[in-house]
C-alpha positions in Angstrom: 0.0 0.0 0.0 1.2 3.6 -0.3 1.7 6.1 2.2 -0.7 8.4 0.9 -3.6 6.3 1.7 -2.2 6.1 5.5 -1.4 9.8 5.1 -5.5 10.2 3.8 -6.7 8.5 6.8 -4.7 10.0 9.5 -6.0 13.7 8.5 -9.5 12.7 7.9 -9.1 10.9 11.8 -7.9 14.4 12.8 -10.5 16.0 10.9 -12.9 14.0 13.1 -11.4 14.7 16.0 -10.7 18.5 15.6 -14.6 18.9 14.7 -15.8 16.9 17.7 -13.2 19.3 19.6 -14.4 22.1 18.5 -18.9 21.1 18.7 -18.5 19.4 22.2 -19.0 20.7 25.8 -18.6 17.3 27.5 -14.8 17.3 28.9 -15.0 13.6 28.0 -15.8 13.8 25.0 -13.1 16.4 24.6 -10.8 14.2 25.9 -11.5 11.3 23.7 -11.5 14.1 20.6 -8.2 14.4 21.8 -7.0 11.2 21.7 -8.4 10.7 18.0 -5.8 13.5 17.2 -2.9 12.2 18.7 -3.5 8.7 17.2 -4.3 10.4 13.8 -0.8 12.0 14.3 0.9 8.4 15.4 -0.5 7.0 12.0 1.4 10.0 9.8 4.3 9.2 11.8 4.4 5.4 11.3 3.3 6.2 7.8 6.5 8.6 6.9 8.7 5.9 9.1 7.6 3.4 6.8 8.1 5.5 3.9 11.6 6.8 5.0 12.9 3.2 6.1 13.9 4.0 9.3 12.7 3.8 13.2 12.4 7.6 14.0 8.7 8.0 13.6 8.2 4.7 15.4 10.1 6.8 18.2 8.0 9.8 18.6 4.6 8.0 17.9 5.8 6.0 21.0 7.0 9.4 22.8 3.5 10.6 21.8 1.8 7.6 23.5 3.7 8.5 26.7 2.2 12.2 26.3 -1.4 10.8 25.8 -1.3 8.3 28.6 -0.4 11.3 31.3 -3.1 13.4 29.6 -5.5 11.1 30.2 -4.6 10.3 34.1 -4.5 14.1 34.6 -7.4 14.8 32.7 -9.9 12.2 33.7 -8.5 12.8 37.5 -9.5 16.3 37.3 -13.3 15.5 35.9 -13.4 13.2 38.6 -12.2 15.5 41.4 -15.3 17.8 39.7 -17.8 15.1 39.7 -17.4 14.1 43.1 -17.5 17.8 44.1 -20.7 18.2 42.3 -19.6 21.0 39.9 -20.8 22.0 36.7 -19.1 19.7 34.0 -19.9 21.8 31.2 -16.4 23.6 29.7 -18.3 27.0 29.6 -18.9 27.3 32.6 -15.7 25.6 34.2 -13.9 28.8 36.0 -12.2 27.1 38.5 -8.9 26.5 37.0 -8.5 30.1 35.3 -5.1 31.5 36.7 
């Protein structure tokens, strides 16, 4: 297969994640919206590894996975902390942790 077809479906998964960025409220939703965009860019990256010949991209797409995973224990920690508190969940109205 060639990399354009990889290339192709990583930017239409970011696509999807960007939008549903972009239209949600939910924080969990924005969090998974997220993760569709970092995976979209792991794809490009093993795409242009494979392309190239070499082990770089394989690199960062794992350096990327590292970056996801803490964003997800700090993210999903924080909508906890806000559940259990009872506060509103909605981003809009979220002040709390303006500096």
């Amino acid at each position: 297969m060639s990399v354009v077809w990889f290339v192709v479906l990583s930017a239409f998964i970011f696509c999807i994640g960007a939008g549903g960025l972009l239209t949600r409220r939910n924080p969990l939703v924005i969090l998974l919206c997220l993760e569709l965009m970092l995976n979209a860019g792991n794809l490009a990256l093993l795409a242009f590894s494979r392309m190239w010949g070499n082990g770089d991209g394989q690199v960062f797409a794992l350096i990327v996975m590292v970056v996801a995973a803490c964003e997800v224990v700090v993210g999903l920690g924080l909508i906890v902390a806000r559940y259990r508190r009872r506060l509103p969940i909605d981003v809009d109205e979220v002040s709390e942790l303006r500096g």
